[in-house]
Every structure is written in C-alpha cells, then in structure tokens.
C-alpha positions as CSV (number, residue, x, y, z in Angstrom):
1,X,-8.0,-56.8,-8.7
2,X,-6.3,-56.9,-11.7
3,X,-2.8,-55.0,-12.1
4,X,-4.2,-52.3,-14.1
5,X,-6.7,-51.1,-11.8
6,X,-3.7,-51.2,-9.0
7,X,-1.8,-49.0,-11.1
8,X,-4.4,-46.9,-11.5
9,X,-5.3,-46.6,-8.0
10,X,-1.7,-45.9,-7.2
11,X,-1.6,-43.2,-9.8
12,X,-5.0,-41.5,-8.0
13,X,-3.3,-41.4,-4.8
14,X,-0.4,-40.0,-5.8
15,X,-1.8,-37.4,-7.8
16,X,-4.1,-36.6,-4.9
17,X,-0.7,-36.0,-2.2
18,X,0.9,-33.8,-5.0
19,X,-2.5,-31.3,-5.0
20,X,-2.4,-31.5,-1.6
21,X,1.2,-30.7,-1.4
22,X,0.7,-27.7,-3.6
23,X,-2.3,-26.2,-3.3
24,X,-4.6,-28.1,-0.8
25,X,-4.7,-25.9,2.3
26,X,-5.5,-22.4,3.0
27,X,-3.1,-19.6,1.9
28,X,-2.3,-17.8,4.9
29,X,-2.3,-14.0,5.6
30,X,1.4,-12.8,5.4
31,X,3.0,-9.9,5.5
32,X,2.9,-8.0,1.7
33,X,6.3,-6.4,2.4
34,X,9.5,-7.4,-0.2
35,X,11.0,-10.5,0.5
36,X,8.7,-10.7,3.9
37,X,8.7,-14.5,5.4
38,X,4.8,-16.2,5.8
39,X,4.9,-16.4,9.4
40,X,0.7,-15.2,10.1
41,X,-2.1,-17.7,9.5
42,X,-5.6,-15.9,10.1
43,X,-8.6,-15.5,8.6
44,X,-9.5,-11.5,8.0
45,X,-13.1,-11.1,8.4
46,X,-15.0,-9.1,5.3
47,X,-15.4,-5.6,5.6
48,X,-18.8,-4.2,5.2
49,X,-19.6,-1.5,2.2
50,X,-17.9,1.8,3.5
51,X,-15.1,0.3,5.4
52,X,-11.8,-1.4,5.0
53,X,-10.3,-4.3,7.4
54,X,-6.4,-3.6,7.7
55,X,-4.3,-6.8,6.0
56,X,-0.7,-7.3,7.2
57,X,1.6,-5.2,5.4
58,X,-0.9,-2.5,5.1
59,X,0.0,1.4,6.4
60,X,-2.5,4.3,6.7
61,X,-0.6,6.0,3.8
62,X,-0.8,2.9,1.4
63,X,-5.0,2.6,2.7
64,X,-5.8,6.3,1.3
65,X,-3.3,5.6,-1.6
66,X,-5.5,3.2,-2.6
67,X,-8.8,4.7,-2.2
68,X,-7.5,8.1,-3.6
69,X,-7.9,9.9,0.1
70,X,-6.2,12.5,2.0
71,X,-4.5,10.3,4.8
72,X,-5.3,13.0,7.6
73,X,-9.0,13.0,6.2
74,X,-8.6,8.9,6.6
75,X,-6.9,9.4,10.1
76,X,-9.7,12.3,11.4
77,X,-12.5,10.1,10.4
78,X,-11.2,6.7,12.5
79,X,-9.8,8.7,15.4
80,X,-6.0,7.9,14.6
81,X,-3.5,10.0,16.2
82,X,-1.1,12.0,14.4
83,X,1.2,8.5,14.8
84,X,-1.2,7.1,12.3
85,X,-0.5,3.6,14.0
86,X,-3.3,0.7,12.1
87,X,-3.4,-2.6,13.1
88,X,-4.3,-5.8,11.3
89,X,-7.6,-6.6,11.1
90,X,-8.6,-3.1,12.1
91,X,-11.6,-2.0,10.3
92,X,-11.4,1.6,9.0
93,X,-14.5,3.9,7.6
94,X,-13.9,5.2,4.3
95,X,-16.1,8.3,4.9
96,X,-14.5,11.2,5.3
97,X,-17.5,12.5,7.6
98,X,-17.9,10.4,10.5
99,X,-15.3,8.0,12.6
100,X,-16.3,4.3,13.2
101,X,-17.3,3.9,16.6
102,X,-15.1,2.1,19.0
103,X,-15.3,0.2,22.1
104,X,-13.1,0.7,25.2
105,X,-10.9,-2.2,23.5
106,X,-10.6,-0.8,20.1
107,X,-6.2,0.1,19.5
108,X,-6.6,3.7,19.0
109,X,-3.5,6.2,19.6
110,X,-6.5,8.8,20.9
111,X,-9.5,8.7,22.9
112,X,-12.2,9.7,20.8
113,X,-15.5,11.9,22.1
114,X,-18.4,10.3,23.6
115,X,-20.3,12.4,21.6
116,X,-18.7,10.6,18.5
117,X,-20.7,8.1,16.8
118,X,-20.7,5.9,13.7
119,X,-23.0,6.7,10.6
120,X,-23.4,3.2,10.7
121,X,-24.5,1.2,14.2
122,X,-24.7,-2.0,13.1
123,X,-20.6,-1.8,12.0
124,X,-18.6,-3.8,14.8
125,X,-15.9,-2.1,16.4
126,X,-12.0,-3.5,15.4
127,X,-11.7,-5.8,18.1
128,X,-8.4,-5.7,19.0
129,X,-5.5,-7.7,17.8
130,X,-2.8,-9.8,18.9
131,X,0.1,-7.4,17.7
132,X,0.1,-4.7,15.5
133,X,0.6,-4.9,11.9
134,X,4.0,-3.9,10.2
135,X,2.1,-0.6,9.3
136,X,3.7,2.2,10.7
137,X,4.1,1.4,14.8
138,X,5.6,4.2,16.2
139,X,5.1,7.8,15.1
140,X,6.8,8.1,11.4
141,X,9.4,11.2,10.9
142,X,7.9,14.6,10.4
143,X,7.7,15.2,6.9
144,X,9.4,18.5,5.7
145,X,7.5,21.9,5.5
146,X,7.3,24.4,3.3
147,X,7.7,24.4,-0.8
148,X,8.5,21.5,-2.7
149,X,11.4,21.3,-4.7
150,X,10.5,18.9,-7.9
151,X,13.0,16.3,-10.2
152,X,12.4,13.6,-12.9
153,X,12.4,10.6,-11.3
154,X,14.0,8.9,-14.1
155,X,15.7,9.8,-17.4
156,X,13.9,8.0,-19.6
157,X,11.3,9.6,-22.1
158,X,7.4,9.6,-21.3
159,X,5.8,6.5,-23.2
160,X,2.9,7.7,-21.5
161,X,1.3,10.7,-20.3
162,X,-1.7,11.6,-17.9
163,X,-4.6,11.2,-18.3
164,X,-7.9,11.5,-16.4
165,X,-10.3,10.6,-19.1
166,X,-10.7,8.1,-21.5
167,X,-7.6,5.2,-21.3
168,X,-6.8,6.7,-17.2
169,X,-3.3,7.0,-15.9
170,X,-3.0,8.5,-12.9
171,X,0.5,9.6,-13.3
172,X,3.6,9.4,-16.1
173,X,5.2,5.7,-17.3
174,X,9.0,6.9,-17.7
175,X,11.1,3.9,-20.0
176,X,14.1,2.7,-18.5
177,X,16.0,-0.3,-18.7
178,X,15.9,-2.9,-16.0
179,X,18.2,-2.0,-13.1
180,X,18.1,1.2,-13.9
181,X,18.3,4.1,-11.1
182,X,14.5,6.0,-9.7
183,X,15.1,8.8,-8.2
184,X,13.5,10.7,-5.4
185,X,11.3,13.4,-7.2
186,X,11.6,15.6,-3.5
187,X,12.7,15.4,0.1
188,X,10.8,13.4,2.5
189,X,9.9,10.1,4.4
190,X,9.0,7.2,3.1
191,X,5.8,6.2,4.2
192,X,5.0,2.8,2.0
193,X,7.8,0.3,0.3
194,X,6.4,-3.1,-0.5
195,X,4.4,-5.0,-3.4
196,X,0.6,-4.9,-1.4
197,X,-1.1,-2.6,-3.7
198,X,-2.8,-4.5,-6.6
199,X,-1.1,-3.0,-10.1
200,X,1.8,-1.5,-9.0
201,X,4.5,-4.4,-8.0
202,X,6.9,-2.9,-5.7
203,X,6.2,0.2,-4.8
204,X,7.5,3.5,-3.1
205,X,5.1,6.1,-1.6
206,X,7.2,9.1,-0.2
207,X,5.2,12.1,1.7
208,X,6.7,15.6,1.0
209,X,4.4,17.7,3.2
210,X,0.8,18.1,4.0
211,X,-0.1,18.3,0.8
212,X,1.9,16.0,-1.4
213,X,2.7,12.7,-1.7
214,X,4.6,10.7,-4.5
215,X,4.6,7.4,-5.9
216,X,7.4,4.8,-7.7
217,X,6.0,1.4,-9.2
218,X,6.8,-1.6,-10.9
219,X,10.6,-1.4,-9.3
220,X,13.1,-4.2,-9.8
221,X,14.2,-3.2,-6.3
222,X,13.3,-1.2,-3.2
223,X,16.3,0.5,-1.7
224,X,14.5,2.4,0.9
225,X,12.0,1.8,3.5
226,X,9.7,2.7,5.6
227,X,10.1,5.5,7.6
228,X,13.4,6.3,5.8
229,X,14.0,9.9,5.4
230,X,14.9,10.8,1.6
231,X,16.4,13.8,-0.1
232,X,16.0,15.2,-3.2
233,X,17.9,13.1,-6.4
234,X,18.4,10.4,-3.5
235,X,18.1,6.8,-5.3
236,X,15.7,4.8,-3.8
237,X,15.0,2.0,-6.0
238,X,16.1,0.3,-9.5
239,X,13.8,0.5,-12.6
240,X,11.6,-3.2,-13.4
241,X,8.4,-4.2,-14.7
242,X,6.8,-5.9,-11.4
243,X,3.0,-5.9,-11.7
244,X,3.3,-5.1,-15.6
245,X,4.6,-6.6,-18.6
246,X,7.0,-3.5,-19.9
247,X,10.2,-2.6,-18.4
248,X,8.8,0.9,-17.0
249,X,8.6,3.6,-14.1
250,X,5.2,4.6,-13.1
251,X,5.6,7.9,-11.2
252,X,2.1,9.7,-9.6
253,X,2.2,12.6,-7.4
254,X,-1.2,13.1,-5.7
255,X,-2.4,16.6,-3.7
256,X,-4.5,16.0,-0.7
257,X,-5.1,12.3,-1.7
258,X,-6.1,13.1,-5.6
259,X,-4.1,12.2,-8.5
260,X,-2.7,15.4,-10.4
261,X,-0.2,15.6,-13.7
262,X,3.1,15.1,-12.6
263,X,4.2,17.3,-15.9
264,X,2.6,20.3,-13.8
265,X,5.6,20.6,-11.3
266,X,8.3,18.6,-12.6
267,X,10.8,20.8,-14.1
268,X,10.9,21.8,-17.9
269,X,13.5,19.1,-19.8
C-alpha cells in the first residue's frame, strides 16, 4: 500500500469518528425548559390525526396555546382534572367534543364515565409513564377572578400591528432594545416559561382568569416561572430576539383559546 492511500485511509477514519462524535446518534427527548439539562432518552411514538402525544417540557396551557384552544375545553375533552396534570407521552384528543378513551392504567387526575367513549376506537389509550413530565404536577395557583386590569407590556412603539388576514399576527411586536424590561400586562400565574413552542423562543404564557390568557416571546430572559404568581407591571422577563431575527416583544392576549387584538384592552397611550 502505498503511503498515499494510508493517508487517505487515515483521513476516512478520522473523518468518520468526528460525524460520529457530532451528530451520529439519536437526539434524545429533553426537557424544552430554559437552560434545562438532557437527562431523557426516549422515543415518543407518533400521534395519530386528531391527537397530540405530550413531549417533555410540554404543559396543558402551552398544548392549547398552540392549537389555539380553550385549555378547560382541552382538559373536558381528555378527562383532566381541574389540576390539569399531563404526562409525557400522554396522547391528548384535540376535539373538543369527545375525550380519548382510557384504560384503568391511563394517569388521569379523574375517573372518567363508563359511558364515555372515544370518537375514535382504534386510538390507543396513553399508556402510562415512568414519571410525569415537567408540565404542571401538582394543582397550579388559582388564577384571579373578576375584571382584568390591562398595561403595555413594553414601552416600545408597535412595529407591528394585528392582524387576522392577509400577513397574520396574532398579537402586537413591541421594539425594545435587548435587555430591556417586559412587563406583566395583568395579575396572574404563570402557566408556561420555556423555549418549546416552535416561533416564539422563550416564552411567557400568564392566565388572568377564565377567560384570558397572555403571551411574552422572543425574551432574552425568563425571570418567572411556572406556577409563579404575578402582579400587574411585575417584570417578568428582558426584551431579545430568540426565535426571530429583530430585537422585538411579541405580546398576544387570547379569550377562550382564540387570538384577539391586544389594542382592544390595553390602555389608550
């Protein structure tokens, strides 16, 4: 074998424990949480059409946030108490009409009705997991009652408004400067704070009462989380552009799980 077919070879193998090194093995599941160590290695079985599987990292809240529900709607449907405890691996029905049907094994925080049934009997109940996911484990803070007292979340101008139609934004992008302060736009409890929602970095969802909930994305950094109770003006995170390219808050308010114009109850500047 001449030498420069050895160094070749050599060159091969090397190249081949780098890729290996870097990228040849199987990305594990982790939790989706800031800063949140890789400790889960598991392989989350598809969900069928109509349903969602539960990742790590997930909470009921951050599941209808992303599906544009009304959480209690999400909870009523898969029989989840009023802890709205999920576990990973769980698989939820998106249907706001019938609950999936369970087995005696299935983590539920109530007994559902025998005379329950899924619209769907060839879905699998969740079978039930090793631990519970970092969603919400133990029943989260009541959420206050009554009105809703509203603030700018920022005081940056509007670079861009709502819109439902055309170019959608489901909320206001508010300029800022990185490190910046974001406010709490209302009292309540913090019900999501990490970076698992595709398009919005890190991200705050805070519930204000039955009806609305509020969102905070593309943060620097997270100050709060969950299950935090918040007040009105409180600062809960610093102004970034995770998940986007501009320097920016994205704020959304949403009313029984649907995106409305923040401009409509944020005070008059």
């Amino acid at each position: 074998m001449t030498s420069s077919v050895k160094r070749t070879l050599s060159a091969v193998v090397v190249s081949s424990v780098m890729l290996l090194g870097c990228g040849g093995h199987v990305a594990p599941v982790s939790d989706h949480s800031i800063n949140a160590p890789v400790t889960t290695r598991q392989t989350v079985k598809p969900a069928p059409d109509g349903h969602y599987r539960v990742q790590p990292g997930d909470t009921l809240y951050s599941i209808a946030w992303r599906y544009r529900k009304d959480y209690r709607a999400l909870a009523r449907a898969n029989n989840i108490g009023s802890s709205y405890r999920i576990y990973s691996g769980q698989l939820l029905s998106l249907s706001e009409a019938a609950p999936v049907r369970r087995s005696a094994s299935t983590p539920s925080s109530t007994t559902p009705s025998s005379s329950k049934k899924s619209s769907n009997s060839s879905v699998e109940p969740a079978a039930k997991p090793a631990s519970p996911s970092r969603s919400i484990a133990k029943p989260a803070p009541a959420a206050p009652t009554g009105p809703v007292r509203w603030r700018w979340p920022a005081t940056g101008r509007v670079i861009q408004g709502f819109s439902a139609k055309g170019q959608v934004n489901k909320g206001l992008n508010i300029a800022g400067n990185r490190g910046e302060p974001v406010f709490s736009a209302a009292a309540g409890v913090v019900v999501y704070a990490g970076n698992g929602l595709l398009g919005y970095g890190n991200l705050v969802i805070i519930n204000h009462n039955e009806t609305f909930l509020s969102a905070y994305a593309h943060n620097n950094k997270l100050l709060v989380k969950e299950q935090d109770k918040v007040v009105v003006g409180q600062k809960i995170a610093e102004i970034g552009n995770s998940g986007v390219a501009r320097t920016m808050l994205h704020f959304e308010i949403r009313k029984e799980g649907k995106p409305v114009d923040p401009v409509r109850y944020l005070p008059r500047r």
